[in-house]
N, C-alpha and C positions, 0 to 999 in steps of 0.2 A: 183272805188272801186270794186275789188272783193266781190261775193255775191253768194249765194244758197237761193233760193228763191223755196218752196213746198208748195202745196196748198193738204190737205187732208182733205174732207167734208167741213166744215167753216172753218178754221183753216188756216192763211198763215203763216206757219215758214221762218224765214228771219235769216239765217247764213253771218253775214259779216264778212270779215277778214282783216286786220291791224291795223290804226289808222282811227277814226271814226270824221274827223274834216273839216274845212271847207274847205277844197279838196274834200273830200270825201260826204258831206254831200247832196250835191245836185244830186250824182246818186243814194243815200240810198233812196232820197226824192222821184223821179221819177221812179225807181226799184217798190217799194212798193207803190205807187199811183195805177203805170199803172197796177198791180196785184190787188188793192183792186176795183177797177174802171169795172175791169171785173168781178167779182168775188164777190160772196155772202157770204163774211169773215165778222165773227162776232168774231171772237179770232186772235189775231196776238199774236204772239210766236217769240220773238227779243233772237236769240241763241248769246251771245256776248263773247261765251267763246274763240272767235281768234281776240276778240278788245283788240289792249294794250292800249288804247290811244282814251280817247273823250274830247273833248270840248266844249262846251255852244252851237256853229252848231251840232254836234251831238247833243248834249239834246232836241236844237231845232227842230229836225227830230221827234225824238219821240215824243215829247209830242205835236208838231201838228199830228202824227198820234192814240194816247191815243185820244186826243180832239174828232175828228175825229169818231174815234169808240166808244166813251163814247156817245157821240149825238146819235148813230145809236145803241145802246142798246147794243153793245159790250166790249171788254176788251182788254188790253194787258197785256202778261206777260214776265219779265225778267229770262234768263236761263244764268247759267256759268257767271257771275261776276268777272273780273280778281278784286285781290283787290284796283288796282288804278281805274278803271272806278267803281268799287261800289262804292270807298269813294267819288267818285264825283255824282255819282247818288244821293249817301246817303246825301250830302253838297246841293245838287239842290233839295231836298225835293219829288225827283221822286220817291225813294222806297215807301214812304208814302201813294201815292195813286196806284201804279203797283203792283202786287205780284212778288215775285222774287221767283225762285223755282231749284233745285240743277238738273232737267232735262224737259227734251222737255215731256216726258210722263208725270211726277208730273204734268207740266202746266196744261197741255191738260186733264188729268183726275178731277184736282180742280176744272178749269172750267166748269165742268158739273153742 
């Protein structure tokens, strides 16, 4: 899967682009491990406004990294929602505990 991955202070923004499924899922998994593994990230920032397309392995990516950084006293937040992966975000009960936010700056400044 294509990916933009940026680390600024805490903060790892993760840009993937296409469909976010179980092809995809297992370089999202290890992309963002091997970034959170070195790195003193306590905000993850999931940009998914170039996903048309996730499924339950995407969900499952996130929310083992939500888990993840909820244990370690951090957070993730959701950016750019196409509206077929929101209504499935919103169907899996993940907006309920992610904030979702309409940019990477909103994220990053709520977070404070």
């Amino acid at each position: 899967m294509e990916m933009d991955l940026e680390i600024r202070q805490d903060t790892l923004f993760v840009r993937p682009v296409g469909e976010l499924d179980l092809g995809a899922a297992d370089s999202l998994r290890h992309s963002v491990e091997q970034a959170l593994n070195g790195n003193p990230v306590r905000h993850l920032v999931l940009n998914l406004s170039r996903v048309s397309y996730i499924d339950s392995a995407g969900l499952g990516v996130i929310l083992g990294r939500y888990k993840r950084l909820a244990r370690e006293g951090g957070r993730v937040s959701l950016v750019g929602l196409q509206p077929q992966v929101r209504r499935v975000m919103d169907l899996s009960g993940l907006l309920r505990i992610m904030g979702e936010y309409p940019s990477e700056e909103e994220a990053v400044a709520r977070a404070g």
